[in-house]
Each structure stands twice: as structure tokens, then as C-alpha cells.
VEXVODREN-980447 format. One record per residue: x, z, y of N, C-alpha, C in turn. Coordinates in steps of 0.05 Angstrom, whole numbers, plus 32768, in hexadecimal, padded with zeros to 4 digits. Each point is the difference from the previous one (the first is absolute). Layout:
<recs>
XZYXZYXZY ...
</recs>
This chain:
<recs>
7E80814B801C80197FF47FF8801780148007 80117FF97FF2801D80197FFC80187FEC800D 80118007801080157FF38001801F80147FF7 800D7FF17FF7801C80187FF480197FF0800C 80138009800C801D7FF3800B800680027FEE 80107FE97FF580177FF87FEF80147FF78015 801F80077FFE80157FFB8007801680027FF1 800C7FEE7FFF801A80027FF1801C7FF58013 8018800B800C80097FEA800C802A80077FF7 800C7FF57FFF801E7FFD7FF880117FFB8015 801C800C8007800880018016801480067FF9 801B7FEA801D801E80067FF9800A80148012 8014800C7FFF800D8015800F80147FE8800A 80087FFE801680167FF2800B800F800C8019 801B7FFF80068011800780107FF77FF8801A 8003801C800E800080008019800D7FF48016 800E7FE57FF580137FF2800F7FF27FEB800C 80057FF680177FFC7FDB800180137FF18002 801680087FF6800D7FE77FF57FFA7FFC7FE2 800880137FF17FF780047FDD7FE480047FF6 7FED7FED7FF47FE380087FF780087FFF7FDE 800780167FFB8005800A7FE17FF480137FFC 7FEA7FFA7FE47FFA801C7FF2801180167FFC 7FF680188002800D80187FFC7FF4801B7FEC 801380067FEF7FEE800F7FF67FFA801E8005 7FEF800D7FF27FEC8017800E7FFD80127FEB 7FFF801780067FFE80177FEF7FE27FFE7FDF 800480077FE57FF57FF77FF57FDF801B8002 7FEA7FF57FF67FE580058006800780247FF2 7FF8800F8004800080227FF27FDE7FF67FF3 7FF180057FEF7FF080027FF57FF980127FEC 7FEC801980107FFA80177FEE7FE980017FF6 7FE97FFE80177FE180047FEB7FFC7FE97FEF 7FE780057FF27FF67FF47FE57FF07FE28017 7FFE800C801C7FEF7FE3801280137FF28009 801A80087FFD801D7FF1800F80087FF47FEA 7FFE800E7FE180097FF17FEA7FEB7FE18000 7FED7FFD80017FE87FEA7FFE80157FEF8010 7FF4800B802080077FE98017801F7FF07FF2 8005800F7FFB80257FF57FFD80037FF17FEF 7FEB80067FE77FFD7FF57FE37FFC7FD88012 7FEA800D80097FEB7FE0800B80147FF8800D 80118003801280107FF3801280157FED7FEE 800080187FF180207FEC7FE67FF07FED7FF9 7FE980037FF77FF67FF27FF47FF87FE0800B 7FFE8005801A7FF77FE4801680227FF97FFC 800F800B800D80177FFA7FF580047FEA7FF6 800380027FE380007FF67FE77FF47FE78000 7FE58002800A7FEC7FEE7FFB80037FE88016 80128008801C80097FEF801080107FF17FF5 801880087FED80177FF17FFA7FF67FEF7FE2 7FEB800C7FF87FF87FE97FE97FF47FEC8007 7FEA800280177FF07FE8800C801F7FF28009 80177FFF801580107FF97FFB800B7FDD7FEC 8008801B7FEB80127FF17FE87FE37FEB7FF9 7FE07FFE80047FF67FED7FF77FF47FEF8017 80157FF8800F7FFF7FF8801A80057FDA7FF8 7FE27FEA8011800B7FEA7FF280117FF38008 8014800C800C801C7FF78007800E7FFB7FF3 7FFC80137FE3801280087FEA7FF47FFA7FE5 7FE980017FFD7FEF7FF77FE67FE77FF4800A 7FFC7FE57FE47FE87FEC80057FE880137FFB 7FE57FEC800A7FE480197FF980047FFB7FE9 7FF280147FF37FFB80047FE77FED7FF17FF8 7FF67FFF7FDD7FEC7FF17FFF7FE17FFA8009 7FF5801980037FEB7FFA80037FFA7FFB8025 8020800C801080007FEE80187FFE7FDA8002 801180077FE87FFD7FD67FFD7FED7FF67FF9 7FF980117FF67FD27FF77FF37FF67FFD801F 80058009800B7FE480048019800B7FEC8016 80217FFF8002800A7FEA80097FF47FE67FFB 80077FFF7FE97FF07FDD7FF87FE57FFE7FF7 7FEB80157FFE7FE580098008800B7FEE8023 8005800F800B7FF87FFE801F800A7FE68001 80157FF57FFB800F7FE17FFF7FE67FE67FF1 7FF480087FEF7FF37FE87FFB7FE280038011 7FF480147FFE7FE77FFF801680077FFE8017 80197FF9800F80047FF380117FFD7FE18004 800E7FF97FE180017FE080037FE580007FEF 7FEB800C7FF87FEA7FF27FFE7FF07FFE801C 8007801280077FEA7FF98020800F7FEB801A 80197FF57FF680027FEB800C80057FE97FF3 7FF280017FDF7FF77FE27FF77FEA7FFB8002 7FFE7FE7800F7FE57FF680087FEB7FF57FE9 801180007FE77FED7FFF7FE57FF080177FFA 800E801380097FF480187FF47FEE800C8014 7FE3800B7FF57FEC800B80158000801E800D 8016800F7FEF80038016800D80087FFE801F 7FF2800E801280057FFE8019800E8024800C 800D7FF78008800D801780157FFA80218005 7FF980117FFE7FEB8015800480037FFE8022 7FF3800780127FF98000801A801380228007 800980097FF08003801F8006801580037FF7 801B7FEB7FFD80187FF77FF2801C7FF88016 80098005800580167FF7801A801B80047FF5 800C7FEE800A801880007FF78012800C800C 8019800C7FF5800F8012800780067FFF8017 80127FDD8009800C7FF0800E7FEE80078018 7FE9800480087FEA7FFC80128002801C8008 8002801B7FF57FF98010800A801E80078018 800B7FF480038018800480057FF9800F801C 800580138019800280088011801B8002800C 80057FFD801880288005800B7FFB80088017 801380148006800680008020801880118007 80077FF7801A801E800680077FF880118021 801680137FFE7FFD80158013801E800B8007 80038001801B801E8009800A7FFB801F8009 801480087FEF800080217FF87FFE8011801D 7FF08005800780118013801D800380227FFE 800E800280178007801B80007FFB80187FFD 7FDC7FFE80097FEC80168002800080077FE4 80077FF07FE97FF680037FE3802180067FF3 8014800C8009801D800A7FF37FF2801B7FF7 801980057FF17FFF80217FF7801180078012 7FFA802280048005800780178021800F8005 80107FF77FD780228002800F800D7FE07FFD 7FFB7FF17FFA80047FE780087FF57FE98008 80087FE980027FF17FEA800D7FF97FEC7FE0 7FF980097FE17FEE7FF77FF87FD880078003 7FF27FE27FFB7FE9800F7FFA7FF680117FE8 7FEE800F80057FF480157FFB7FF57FF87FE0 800A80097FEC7FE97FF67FE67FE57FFC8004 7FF3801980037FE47FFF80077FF57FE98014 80107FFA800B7FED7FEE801D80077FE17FEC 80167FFF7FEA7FF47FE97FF27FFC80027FE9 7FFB800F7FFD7FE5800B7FE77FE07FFB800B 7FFF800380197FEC7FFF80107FF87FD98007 80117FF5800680017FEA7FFD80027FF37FE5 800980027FF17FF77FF27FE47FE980037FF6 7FF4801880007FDF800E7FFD7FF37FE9800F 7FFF7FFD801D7FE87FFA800A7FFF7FDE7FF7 801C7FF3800380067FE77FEF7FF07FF57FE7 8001801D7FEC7FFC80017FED7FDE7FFD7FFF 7FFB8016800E7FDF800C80017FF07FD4800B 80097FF680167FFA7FED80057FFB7FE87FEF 801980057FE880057FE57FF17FED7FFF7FED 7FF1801D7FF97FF380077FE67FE37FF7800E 8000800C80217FDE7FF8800A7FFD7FE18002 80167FED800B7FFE7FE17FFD7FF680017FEF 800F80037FE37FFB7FF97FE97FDD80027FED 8001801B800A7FDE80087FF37FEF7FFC8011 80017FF9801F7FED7FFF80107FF2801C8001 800E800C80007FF680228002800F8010800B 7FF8801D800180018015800C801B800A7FE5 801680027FFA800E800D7FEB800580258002 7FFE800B7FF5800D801B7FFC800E80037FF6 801580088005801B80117FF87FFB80097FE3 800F7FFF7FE98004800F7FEA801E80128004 80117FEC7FFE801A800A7FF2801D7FEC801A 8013800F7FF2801C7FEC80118010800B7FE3 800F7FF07FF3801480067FEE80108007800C 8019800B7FEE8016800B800880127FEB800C 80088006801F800C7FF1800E8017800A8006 80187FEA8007801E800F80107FFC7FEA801B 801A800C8009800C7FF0801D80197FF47FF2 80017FE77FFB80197FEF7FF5801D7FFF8026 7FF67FFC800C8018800380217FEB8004800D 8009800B801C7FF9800B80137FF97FED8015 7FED800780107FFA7FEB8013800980088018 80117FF680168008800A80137FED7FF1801D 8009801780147FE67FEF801580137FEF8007 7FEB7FE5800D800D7FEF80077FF87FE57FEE 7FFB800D7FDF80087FE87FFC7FE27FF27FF4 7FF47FF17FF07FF07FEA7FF67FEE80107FE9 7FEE800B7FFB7FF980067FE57FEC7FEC7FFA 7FFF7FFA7FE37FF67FE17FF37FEA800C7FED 7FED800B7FFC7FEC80067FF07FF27FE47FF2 7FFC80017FE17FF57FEB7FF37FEB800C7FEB 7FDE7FFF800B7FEF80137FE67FF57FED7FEF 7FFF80047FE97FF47FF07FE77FEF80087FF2 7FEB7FFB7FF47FEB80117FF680077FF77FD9 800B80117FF5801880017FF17FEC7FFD7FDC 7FF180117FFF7FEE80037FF07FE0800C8003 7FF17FF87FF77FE6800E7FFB7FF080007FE7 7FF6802580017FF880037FEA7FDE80048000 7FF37FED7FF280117FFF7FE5800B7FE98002 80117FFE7FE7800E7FE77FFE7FF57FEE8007 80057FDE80037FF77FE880077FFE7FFA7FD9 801280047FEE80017FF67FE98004801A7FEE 7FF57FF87FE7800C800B7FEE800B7FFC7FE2 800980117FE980077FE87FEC7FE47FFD7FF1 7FF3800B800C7FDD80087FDF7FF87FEB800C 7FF77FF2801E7FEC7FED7FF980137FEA8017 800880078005801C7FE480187FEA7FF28014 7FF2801C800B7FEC7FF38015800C80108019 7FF27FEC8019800A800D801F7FED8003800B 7FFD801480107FEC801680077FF680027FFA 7FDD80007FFA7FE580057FF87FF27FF68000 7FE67FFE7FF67FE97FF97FFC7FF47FF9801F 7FFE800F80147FF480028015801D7FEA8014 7FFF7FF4800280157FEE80157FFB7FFE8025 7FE4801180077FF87FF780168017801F8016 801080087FFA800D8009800C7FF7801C8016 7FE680047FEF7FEE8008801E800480207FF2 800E80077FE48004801B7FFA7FE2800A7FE9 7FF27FE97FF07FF680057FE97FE57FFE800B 7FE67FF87FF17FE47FFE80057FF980177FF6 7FDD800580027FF3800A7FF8800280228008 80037FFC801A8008801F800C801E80187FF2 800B7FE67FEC8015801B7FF580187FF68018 800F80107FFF801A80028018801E7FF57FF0 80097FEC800380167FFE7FFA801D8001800B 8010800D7FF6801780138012801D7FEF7FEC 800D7FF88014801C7FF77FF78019800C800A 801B80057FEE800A80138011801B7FE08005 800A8000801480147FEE800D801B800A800E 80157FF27FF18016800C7FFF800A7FF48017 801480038013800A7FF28015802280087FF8 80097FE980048022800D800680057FEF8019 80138015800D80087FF6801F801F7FFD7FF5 800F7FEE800880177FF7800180158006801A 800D8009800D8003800C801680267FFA7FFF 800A7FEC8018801C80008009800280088019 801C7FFE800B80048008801B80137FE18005 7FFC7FF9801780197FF080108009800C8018 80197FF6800C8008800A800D7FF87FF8801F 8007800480187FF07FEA800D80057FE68006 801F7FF47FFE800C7FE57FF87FEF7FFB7FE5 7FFD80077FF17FF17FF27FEB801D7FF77FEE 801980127FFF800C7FF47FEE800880147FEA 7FF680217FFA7FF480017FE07FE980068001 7FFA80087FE27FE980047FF78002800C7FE7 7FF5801B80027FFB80177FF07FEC800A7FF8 7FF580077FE27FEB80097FF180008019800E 7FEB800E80017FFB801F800F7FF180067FE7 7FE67FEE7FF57FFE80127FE27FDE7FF87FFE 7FF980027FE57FE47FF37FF47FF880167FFF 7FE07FF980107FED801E7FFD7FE67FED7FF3 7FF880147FE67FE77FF77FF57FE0800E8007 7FF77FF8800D7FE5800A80067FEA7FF37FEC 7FF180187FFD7FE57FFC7FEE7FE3800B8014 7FEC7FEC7FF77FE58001801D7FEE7FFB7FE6 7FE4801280087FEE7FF97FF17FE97FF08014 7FF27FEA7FFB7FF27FEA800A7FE480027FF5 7FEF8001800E7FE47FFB7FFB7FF37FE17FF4 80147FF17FF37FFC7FEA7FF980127FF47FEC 7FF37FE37FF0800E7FFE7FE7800A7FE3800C 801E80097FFC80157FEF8005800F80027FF2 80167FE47FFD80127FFE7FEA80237FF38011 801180037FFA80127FF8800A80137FEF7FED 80047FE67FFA80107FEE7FEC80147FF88007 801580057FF0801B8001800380007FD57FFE 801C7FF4800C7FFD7FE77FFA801A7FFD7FF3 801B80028018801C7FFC7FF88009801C7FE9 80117FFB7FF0800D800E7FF8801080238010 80007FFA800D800C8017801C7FDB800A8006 7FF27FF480017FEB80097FF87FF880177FEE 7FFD7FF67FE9800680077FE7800E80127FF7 80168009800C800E80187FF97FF880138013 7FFC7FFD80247FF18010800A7FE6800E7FF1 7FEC7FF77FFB7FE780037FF3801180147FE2 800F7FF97FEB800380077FF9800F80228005 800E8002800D800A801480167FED800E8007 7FEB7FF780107FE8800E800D7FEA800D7FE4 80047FF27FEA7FE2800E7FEA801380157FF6 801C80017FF6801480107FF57FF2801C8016 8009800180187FFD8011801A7FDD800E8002 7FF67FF17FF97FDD80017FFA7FFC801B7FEF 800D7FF37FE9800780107FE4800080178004 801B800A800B8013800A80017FFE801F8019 7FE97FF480137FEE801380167FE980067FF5 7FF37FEF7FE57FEB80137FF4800880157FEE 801B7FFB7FF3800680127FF5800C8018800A 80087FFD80188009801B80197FE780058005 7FE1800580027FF5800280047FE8800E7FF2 80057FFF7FE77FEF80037FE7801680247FFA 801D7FFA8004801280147FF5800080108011 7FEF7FFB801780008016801A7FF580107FF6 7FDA7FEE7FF67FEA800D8001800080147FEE 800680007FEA7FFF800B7FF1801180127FF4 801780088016800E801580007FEE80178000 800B80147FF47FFB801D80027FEE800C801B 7FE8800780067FEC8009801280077FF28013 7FFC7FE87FFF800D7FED801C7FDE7FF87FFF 7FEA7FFC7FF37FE6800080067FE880197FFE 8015801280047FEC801E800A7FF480038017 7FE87FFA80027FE58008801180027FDF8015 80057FF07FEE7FFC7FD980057FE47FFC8000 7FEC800B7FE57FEC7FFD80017FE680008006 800A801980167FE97FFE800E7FFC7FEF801F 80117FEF7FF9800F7FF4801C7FF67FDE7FFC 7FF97FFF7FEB7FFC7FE77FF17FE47FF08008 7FF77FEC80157FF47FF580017FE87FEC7FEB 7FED7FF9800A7FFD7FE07FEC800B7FED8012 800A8004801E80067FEA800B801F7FF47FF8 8007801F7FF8801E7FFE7FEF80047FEE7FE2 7FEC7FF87FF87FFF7FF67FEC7FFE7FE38005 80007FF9800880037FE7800C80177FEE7FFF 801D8019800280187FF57FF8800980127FE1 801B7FEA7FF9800580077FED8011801A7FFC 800380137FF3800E801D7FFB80157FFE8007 80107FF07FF780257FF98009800A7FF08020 7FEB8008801480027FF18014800C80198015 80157FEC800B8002801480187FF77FFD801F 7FFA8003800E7FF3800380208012800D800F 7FF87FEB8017800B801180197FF47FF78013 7FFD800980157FF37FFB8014801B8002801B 7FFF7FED800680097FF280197FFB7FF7801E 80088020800A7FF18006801A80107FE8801C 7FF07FF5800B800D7FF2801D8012800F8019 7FF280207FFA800E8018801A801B80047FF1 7FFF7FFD7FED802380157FF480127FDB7FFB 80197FFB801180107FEB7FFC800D7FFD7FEA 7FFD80147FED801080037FDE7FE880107FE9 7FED7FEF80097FEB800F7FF27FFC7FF57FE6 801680017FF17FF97FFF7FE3800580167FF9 7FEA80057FEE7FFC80207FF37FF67FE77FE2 800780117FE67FFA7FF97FE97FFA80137FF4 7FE57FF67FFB7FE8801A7FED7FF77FF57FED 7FF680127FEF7FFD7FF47FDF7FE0800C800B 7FEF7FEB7FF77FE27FFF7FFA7FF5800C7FEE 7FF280137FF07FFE80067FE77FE67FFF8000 7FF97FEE7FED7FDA7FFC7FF97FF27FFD7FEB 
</recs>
């Protein structure tokens, strides 16, 4: 097996003051070789692609149609499996959104500031939303999960020590879908949850979003710090069903994001000698997962041990 770092990360310049936290601007990039022209190309290009995901944000526009197909797919095989006329029963390997819910609350301390002021440290809750995350996905599948991916995340405010941090993980989507528009069925053939018969291996990948505020220590505000989306691949076939509407647009949110990391992923691969001398690196045990998957391995000795590696098989 081959492992390759992928990193991409965006960053503000800000004034050296602590009274004033204002962006500042910074001398523009010099770009001469034909390998500085690429990088720079791709960077505009994430760019771009940040502020369009953006403008189709469902804050601002309804799903589209064939989101509303799978919506009311998922809306009536709900209410057939709780009419007692009807004999369709439940799949055993099916949980509802509402259920996967995980929370917990933690008072920031000191050991975890950056080291020119008294907020905490990104990484140390980056580190805490992960393991949040990693937990909500193992409830959920009754398994061991692995690391794929983390979407592109910010810090919405700052957490200062002292005060309340509020973590909320949701297991957001899983693919494959629960529904679709070709046949408006939920999960599969096999319902016993146990990850497929007949010695084949069945692998689900499970999206988590952690929800994350701060309070103060009176408890009288309360501030967003910022949505991190984690993706885990699961040795088992599970499904996650949206109920409420707020539901429903999460899930929808989460397959958009699904999308949207296979296609960062596919546009890696197949860049220019980005799979020169992959193949002899290539397992049969590697075959086992799917080509567009990413890995990482998540060590217990390192306290910020997320590393994100692309799998190639």
C-alpha cells in the first residue's frame, strides 16, 4: 500500500495588536517557474470553488430537484414503516439521525492557550471535535471507524480560557445513500446490520458534523466557534434517516459535501504524474476499498495526530 499527503490550508494575516484583531494586507505572491505557475493556478482555483460552494449555500437557495426526490423518497418510507397496515418492517441497520446525537461540555484551561495570548489553541480543538467525532461514528456502527477525510473548516470566534466549550456530533449522512430516486428504497437487501453475508465485506463511509459554541463562565453568551465535517469509513452496513426537516437539510448539506470530496479527490488523482510508481505499491488487500477514498491513520502517542492520506488501490 502507498500512502501520499494531501494538504491544503488558507490563512489570515492580522495585526500585531491586542487591542485591534484586523486583517492586514501582505505583499502579492512573485511566481516564476512553470511548478509555481500550477500551484498558484490550483490555489485560485480552490479559491473560486470556495466562494461558489458558498453562493449554493441552503441558507440562500431550496434543494434542488432531485434533492426533493430523495427527500420525500426518505419522507414516505418513513411513514410506511410506522403504519401498522403496512408489513414493511424497519431495517435493523437504520437509526435515526435524532439518536445518533453525542454532546459534551469542557472548561477551556490554560495549558491549552496559544503561546501570545490567553485564547485556545486551534489544534487542541480540532483535536477535540475529531475524537467527539471518531466516537459518534463508533456508537453508531458498533465498530472500529477509520479516518477518511475533514472538509474544509474555519474558526467562526475564538475560545478564551476560562470559558465553556459546547461540542454537538451528528452522524450527518451515509453513503451510500439510505434512498434514491430509481427505486425509493432504504438500505439493502441484507438488513442484519452485521456488514453483508456470504464472506463478502461490507464498508460504509459515515459523515459526522460536530457543532461547536463557547459560553462564557456565567453562562450569559453564547458563540458559534464553527462546523467541522468529518468522514469515517465503517466495516458495516448502516444507514442514518433524517426525520425533522432541520434534518433534512443537514443530510442534504452532508451528500452535497460527499459529492463534492469525491470530486477533490478524483481531480487530485489524476493530475499530471501524481500516480508515478503508485503501482507497484498496490496491494489485493488495497482493493478492498474504493479508489476515491482517503485514509489516515490516527496515532494515540501524537495529541494532534491527524495526518490525511489519500489511499490509492
Amino acid at each position: 500500500m502507498v500512502y501520499i499527503l494531501l494538504s491544503t490550508r488558507s490563512s489570515i494575516c492580522l495585526r500585531a495588536s491586542v487591542l485591534v484583531i484586523a486583517p492586514v494586507a501582505v505583499a502579492p505572491l512573485l511566481v516564476e517557474t512553470d511548478e509555481e505557475r500550477r500551484l498558484f493556478e490550483l490555489g485560485e482555483k480552490n479559491y473560486k470553488a470556495k466562494k461558489q460552494l458558498r453562493t449554493r449555500s441552503l441558507l440562500q437557495q431550496t434543494p434542488n430537484d432531485e434533492e426533493s426526490d430523495l427527500i420525500h423518497a426518505m419522507w414516505t418510507k418513513e411513514m410506511a414503516y410506522l403504519n401498522p397496515q403496512n408489513p414493511l418492517a424497519r431495517p435493523k441497520n437504520l437509526m435515526h439521525m435524532k439518536e445518533t446525537i453525542l454532546k459534551s461540555a469542557q472548561i477551556m484551561q490554560p495549558q491549552y492557550r496559544n503561546r501570545h495570548n490567553f485564547m485556545i489553541f486551534g489544534g487542541y480543538l480540532l483535536k477535540q471535535t475529531f475524537e467527539l467525532a471518531f466516537c459518534c461514528a463508533a456508537s453508531f456502527s458498533n465498530s472500529r471507524p477509520t479516518f477518511l477525510s475533514l472538509d474544509p473548516s474555519a474558526f467562526d470566534n475564538p475560545v478564551p480560557v476560562g470559558s465553556v466549550l459546547y461540542l454537538k456530533a451528528t452522524v450527518s449522512y451515509t453513503d451510500p445513500p439510505i434512498a434514491s430516486t430509481d427505486s425509493g428504497t432504504a438500505g439493502n437487501d441484507n438488513n442484519n446490520g452485521g456488514g453483508g453475508s456470504g464472506g463478502t465485506r461490507k464498508f460504509t463511509k459515515v459523515q459526522v458534523r460536530v457543532d461547536s459554541k463557547v459560553r462564557d463562565a456565567e453562562h450569559t453568551t453564547k458563540k458559534p466557534t464553527g462546523v467541522f465535517h468529518y468522514t469515517f469509513l465503517v466495516e458495516k452496513d448502516v444507514q442514518v434517516m433524517p426525520q425533522s426537516y432541520s434534518d433534512f437539510m443537514i443530510w442534504v448539506d452532508a451528500k452535497r459535501r460527499a459529492q463534492n470530496t469525491n470530486k477533490s479527490l478524483l481531480s487530485g488523482i489524476m493530475e499530471k504524474d501524481s500516480l508515478d510508481g503508485i503501482q507497484e505499491g498496490v496491494t489485493d488487500e488495497s482493493l478492498l476499498y474504493p479508489v476515491d477514498v482517503v485514509i489516515a491513520k490516527y496515532t494515540a502517542e501524537s495529541s494532534i495526530g491527524l495526518r490525511r492520506l489519500l489511499r490509492v488501490g
